[in-house]
C-alpha positions in Angstrom: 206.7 47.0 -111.1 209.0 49.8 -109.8 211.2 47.7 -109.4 211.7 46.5 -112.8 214.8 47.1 -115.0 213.6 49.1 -117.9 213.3 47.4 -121.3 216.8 46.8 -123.2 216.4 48.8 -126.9 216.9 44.7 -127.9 214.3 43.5 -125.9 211.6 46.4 -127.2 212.9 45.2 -130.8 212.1 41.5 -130.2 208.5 42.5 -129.1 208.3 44.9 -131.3 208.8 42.1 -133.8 206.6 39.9 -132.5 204.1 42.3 -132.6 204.6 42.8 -136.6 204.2 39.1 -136.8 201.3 38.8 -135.4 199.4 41.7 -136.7 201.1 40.4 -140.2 198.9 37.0 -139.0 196.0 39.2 -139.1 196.3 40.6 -142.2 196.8 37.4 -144.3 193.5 35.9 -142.7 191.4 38.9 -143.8 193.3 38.9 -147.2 192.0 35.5 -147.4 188.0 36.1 -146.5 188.6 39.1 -149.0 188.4 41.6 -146.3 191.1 43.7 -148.1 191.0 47.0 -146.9 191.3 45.5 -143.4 194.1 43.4 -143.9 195.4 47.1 -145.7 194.8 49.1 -142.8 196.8 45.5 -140.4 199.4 45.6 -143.0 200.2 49.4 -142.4 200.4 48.9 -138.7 203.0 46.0 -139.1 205.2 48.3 -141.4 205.4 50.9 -138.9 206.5 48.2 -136.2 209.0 46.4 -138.5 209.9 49.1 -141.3 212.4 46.1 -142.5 209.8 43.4 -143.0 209.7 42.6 -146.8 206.4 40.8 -146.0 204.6 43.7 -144.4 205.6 45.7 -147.4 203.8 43.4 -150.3 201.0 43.1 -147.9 200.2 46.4 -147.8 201.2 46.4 -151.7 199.0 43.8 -152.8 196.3 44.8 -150.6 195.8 48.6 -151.7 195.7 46.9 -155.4 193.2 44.2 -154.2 191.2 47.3 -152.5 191.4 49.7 -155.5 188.1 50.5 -157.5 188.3 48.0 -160.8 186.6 50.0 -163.0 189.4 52.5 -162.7 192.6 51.2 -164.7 194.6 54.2 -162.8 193.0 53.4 -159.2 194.6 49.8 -159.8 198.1 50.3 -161.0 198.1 53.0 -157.3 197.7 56.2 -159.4 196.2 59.3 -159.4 192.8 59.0 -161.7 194.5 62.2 -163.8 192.4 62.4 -167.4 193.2 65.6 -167.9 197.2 64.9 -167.8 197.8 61.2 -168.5 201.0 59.8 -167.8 202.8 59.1 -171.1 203.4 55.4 -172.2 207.0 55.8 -171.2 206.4 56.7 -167.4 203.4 54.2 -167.6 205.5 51.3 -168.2 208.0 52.4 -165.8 205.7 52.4 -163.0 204.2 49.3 -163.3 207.8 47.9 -163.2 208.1 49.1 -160.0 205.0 47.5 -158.9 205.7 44.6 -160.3 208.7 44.6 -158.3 207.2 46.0 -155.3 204.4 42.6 -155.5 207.4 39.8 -155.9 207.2 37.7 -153.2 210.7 36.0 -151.9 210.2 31.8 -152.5 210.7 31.2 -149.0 208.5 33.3 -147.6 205.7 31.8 -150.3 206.5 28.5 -149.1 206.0 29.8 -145.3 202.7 31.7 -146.0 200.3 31.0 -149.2 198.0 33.3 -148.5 200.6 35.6 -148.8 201.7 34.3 -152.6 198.3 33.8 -153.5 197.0 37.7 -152.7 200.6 39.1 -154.6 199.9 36.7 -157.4 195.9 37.9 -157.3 196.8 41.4 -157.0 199.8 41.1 -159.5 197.1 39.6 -162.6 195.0 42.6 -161.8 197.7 44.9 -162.5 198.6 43.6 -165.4 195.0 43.5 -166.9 194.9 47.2 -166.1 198.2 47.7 -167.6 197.2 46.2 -170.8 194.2 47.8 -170.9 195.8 51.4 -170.6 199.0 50.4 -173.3 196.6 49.0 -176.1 197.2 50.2 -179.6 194.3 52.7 -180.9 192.1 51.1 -183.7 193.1 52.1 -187.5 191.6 55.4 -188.2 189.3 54.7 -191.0 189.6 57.6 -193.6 187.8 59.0 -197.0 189.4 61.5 -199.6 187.1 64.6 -200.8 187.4 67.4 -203.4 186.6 71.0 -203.1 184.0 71.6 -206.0 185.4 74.8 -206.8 189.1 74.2 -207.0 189.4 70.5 -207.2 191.6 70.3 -204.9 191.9 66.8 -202.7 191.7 66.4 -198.6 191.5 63.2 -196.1 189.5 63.8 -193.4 188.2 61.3 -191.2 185.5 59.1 -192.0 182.9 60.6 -189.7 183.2 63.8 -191.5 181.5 62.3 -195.3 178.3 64.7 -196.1 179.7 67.8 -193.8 179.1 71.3 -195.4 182.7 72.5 -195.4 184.5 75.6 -196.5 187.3 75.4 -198.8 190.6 77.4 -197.3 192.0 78.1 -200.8 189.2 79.1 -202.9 186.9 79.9 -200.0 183.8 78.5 -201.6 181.8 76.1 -199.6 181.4 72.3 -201.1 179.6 69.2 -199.7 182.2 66.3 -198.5 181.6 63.7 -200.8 183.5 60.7 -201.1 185.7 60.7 -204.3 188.7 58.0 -205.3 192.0 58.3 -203.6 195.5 59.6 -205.5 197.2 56.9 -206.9 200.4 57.4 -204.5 197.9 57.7 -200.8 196.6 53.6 -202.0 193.4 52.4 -200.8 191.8 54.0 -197.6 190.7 52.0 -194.7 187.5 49.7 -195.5 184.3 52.0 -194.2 180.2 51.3 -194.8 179.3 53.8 -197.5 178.4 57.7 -196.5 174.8 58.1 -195.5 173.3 61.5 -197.2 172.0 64.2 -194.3 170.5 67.0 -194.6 172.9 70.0 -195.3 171.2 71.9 -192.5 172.0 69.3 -190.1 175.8 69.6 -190.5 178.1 72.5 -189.0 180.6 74.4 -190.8 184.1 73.4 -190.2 186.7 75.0 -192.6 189.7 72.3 -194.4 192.1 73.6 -192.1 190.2 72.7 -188.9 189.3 69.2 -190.5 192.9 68.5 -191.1 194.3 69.6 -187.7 191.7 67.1 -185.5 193.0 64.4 -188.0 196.9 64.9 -187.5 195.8 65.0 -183.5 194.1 61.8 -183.4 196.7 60.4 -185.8 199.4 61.4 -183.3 197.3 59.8 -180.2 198.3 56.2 -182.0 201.7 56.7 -181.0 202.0 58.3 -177.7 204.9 60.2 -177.2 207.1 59.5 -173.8 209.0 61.7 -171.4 213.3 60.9 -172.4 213.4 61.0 -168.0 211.3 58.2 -166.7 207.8 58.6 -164.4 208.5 62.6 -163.9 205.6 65.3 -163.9 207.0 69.0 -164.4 206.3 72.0 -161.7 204.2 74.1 -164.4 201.9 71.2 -165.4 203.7 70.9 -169.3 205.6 67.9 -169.9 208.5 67.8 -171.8 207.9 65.1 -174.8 209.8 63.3 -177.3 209.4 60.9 -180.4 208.3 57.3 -178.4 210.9 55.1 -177.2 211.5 51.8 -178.7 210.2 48.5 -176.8 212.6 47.4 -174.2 213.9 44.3 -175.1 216.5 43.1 -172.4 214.9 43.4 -168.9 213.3 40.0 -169.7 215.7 37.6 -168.3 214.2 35.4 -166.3 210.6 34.9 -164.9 209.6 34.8 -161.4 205.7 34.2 -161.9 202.9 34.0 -164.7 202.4 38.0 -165.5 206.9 38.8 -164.9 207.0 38.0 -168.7 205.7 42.0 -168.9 208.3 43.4 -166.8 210.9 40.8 -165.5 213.2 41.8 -162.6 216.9 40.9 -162.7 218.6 39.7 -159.4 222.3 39.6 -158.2 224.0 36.8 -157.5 225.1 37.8 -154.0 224.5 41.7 -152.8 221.1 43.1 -153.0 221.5 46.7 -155.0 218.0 47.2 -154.7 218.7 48.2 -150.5 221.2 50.9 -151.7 218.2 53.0 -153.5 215.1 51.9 -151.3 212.4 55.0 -150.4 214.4 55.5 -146.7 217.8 56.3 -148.9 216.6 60.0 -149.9 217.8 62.6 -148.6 217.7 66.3 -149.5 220.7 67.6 -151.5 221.6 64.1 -152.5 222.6 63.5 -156.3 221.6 60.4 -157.9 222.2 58.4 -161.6 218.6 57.9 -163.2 217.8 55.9 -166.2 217.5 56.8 -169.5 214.8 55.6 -172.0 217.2 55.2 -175.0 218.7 51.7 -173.3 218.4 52.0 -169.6 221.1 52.7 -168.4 222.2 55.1 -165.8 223.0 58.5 -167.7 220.8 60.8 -166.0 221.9 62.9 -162.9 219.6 64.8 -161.0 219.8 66.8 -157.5 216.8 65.7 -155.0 215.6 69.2 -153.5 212.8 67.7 -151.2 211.4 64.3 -150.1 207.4 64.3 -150.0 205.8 62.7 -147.2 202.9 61.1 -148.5 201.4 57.6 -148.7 202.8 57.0 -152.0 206.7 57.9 -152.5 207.1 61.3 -154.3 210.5 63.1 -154.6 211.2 66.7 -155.9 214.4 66.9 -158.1 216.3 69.4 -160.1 218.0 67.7 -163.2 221.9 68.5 -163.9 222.2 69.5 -167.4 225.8 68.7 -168.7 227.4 68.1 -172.3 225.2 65.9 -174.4 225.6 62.7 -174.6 229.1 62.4 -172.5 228.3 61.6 -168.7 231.9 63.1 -167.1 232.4 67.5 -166.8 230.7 70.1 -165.6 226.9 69.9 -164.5 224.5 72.7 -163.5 221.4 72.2 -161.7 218.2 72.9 -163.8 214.9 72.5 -164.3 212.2 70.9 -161.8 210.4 67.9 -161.8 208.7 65.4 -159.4 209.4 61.3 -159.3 206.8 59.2 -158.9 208.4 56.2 -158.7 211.9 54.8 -156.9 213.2 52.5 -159.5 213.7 54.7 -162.0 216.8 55.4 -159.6 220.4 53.8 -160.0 222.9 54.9 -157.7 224.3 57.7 -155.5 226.5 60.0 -157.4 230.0 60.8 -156.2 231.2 64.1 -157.5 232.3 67.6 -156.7 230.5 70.9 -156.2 232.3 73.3 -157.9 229.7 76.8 -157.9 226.6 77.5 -155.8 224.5 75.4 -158.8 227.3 73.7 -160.3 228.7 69.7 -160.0 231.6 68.2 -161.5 231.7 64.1 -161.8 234.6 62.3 -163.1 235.6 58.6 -162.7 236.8 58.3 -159.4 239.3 55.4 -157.9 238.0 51.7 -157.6 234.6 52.9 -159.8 233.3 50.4 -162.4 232.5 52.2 -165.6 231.2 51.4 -169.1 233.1 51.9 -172.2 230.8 51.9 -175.4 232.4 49.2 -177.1 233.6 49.0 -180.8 236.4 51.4 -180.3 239.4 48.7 -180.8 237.0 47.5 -184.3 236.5 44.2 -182.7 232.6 43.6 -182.5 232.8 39.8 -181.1 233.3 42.0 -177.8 229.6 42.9 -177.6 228.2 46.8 -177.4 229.7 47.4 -174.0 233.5 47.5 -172.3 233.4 47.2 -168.8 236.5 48.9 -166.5 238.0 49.1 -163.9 239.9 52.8 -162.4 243.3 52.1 -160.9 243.6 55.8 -160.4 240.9 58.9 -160.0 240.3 61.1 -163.2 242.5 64.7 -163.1 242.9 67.0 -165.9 246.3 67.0 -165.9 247.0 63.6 -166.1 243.9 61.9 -166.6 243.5 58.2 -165.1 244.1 54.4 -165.6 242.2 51.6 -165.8 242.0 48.0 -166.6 239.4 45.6 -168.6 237.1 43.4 -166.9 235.6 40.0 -168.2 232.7 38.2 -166.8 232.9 35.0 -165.0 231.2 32.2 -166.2 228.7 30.3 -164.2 227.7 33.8 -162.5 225.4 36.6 -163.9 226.6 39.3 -162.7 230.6 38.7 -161.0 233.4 40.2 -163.1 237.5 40.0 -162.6 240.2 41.6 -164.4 240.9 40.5 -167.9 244.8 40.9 -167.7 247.2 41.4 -165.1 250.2 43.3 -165.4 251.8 46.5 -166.3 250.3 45.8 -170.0 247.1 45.6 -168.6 246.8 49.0 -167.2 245.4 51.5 -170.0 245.7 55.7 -170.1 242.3 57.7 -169.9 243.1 60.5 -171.0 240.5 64.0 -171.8 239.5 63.4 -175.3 238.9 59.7 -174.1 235.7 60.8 -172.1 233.7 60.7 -175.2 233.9 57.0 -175.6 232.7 56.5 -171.4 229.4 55.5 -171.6 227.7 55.2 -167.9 228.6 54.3 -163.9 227.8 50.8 -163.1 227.2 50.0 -159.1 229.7 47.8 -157.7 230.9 45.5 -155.0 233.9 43.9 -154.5 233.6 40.1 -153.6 234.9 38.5 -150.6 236.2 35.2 -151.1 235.6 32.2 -148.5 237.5 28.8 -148.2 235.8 26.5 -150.9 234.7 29.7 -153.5 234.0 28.9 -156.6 235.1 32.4 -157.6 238.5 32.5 -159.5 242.0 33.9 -158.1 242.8 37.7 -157.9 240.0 40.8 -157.5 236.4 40.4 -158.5 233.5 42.7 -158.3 229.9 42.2 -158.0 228.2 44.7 -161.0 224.7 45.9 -160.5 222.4 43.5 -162.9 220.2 46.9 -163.6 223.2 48.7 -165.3 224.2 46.1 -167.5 223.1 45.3 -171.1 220.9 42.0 -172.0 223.9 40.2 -173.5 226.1 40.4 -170.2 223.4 38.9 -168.2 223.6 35.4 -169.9 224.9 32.5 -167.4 227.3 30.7 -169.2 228.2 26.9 -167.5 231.5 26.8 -166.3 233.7 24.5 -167.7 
């Protein structure tokens, strides 16, 4: 009526809610008859009504998985269907972290809605069969060894290659690929069925060298190589690669439901980290800490220069090339690359533009950092030192800081080793070497009753920290 006050903005937020729920309603029931790119296209319209619901985000998760053609391993795990540039085992592995994450459903909202469980935990087993199926070792290449008639000298070439007419590269002369023993120090070739005799007229000329350089490609396919930068695609098409990462070994902590053994999330115990670097948080001209493959941990910078709107989250960045291997100086703003996916993201990065293209980050008051530990030749003290800064980092006088030490009974809640004037320590210039990475952190706030100890403590980001620090040990 005309009459009518006009809705209050808290008002239009309560129906708007209700709206999401009921829609969200919806969207389980035709998750549940299998109607799943219904419930994806209901899901969708509750996100854009509640962009805060965590259940309207794994429903529309779990049903574009649930809706994705099977036969396509890529389709499932929400990627492009590339063959022609394949993502590299690295970025692979990193992405389907982040849908594993994406797919984990909070235990009280499974207990209020199974149907919504039951879809993440269908839609989470399909992604990990497609994941498997993508990572799986190459067969053994079976091979043979041949001699040139002319010159004697011995090849390996693939097994497919016995009987083919080939031309010798040193002597020139053209032999017939037989199978002959293998050189005392190459051992015994890979088991094959004997070669089967073709006519020579059947089989096209391929010189030695051409053999040998299919055979060192395929041989290089066993052991794909990874991008050092996460789930990035460069501008030009070329990707950057290096040798393949080890296995990661410390992300396994704790598991949430039957397929989390593959890619286990750590949580905190109190803040939630993950809200600081959700899609919404990106801005252009931002700077942000990325992970590295070497351990994980947050050594990376990189300047975001554009935010793609899309369906799937896609941001442009600029990577800050500084001194290798030290994460404090002088940064310029390099090449270009697009992210694919938001957890390979740590933390905003507090620093100081110095030139039109130029950054300079140093440890800055009340920052945690890590130490790489060893220094003082104790090794009971694990591989990492964590800090505290009592002071921000200047050239001239450097800074000071003071040790942390975990609390027991908590996974992730530190508080100052010593207290004191003998427990403040000098970082000085050449002391920036031995700074390995920022760790996100919170201080604590301490209620009546806490079970926290006396004096300052921080809560550190679990995604920061090494395998070792994540243990809970019983209090005492």
């Amino acid at each position: 009526m005309a009459g009518d006050p006009p809705p209050t903005p808290a008002g239009a937020a309560a129906e708007a809610g209700a709206e999401a729920e009921r829609i969200l309603a919806l969207a389980e029931a035709e998750l549940s008859a299998g109607r799943h790119r219904a419930a994806r296209k209901h899901a969708r319209r509750a996100a854009l009504l509640d962009p805060a619901s965590p259940r309207a985000a794994v429903l529309a998760t779990a049903a574009n998985v649930l809706a994705a053609d099977a036969s396509s391993h890529y389709a499932v795990l929400l990627l492009p269907d590339d063959s022609a540039s394949p993502l590299s085992a690295s970025a692979l592995r990193r992405h389907f972290k982040s849908l594993v994450k994406s797919l984990r459903v909070d235990p009280d909202a499974a207990a209020a809605s199974p149907a919504l469980a039951a879809a993440a935990e269908e839609a989470l087993g399909r992604a990990a069969e497609a994941f498997e199926a993508l990572t799986a070792p190459a067969p053994a290449l079976a091979t043979f060894w041949t001699a040139c008639a002319g010159c004697r000298l011995l090849h390996e070439f693939e097994r497919k290659y016995v009987g083919y007419r080939l031309n010798c590269p040193s002597c020139r002369r053209s032999f017939l690929a037989a199978e002959v023993p293998p050189p005392p120090e190459a051992g015994t070739p890979a088991p094959a069925p004997p070669p089967s005799k073709k006519p020579k007229i059947e089989k096209p000329e391929m010189t030695l060298a051409e053999m040998k350089l299919q055979l060192a490609k395929k041989r290089g396919a066993k052991a794909p190589k990874g991008s050092s930068r996460g789930e990035v695609e460069e501008e030009d098409g070329e990707v950057e690669e290096e040798d393949g990462e080890e296995e990661e070994n410390g992300e396994e902590v704790e598991a949430e439901n039957n397929h989390s053994d593959l890619m286990a999330v750590v949580d905190s115990d109190f803040y939630n980290f993950d809200a600081d670097r959700g899609e919404r948080c990106f801005k252009r001209g931002q700077l942000w800490a990325l992970y590295g493959d070497d351990d994980g941990m947050p050594r990376l910078y990189a300047l975001v220069d554009g935010v793609l709107r899309s369906s799937q989250f896609r941001v442009q960045i600029r990577w800050l090339d500084g001194e290798e291997g030290k994460p404090c100086g002088q940064f310029k703003v390099g090449r270009v690359e697009t992210v694919h996916s938001v957890n390979v993201f740590s933390h905003l990065l507090a620093c100081e533009r110095v030139a039109r293209e130029v950054y300079r980050v140093y440890p800055r008051k009340a920052s945690v950092w890590a130490f790489h530990g060893g220094q003082d030749g104790n090794a009971e003290r694990g591989k990492y030192e964590i800090v505290v800064l009592l002071s921000g980092y200047s050239e001239q006088y450097g800074a000071s800081f003071g040790y942390l030490e975990k609390v027991k009974g908590f996974r992730s809640i530190f508080t100052r080793r010593d207290i004191g004037t003998h427990a403040v320590h000098s970082l000085q210039k050449g002391d920036l070497g031995a700074l390995s990475h920022q760790i996100p952190a919170r201080k604590v706030s301490k209620g009546e009753g806490s079970a926290l100890p006396p004096g300052d403590c921080w809560e550190l980001d679990p995604a920061s920290l090494p395998p070792e620090l994540l243990r809970v040990k019983a209090r005492k």
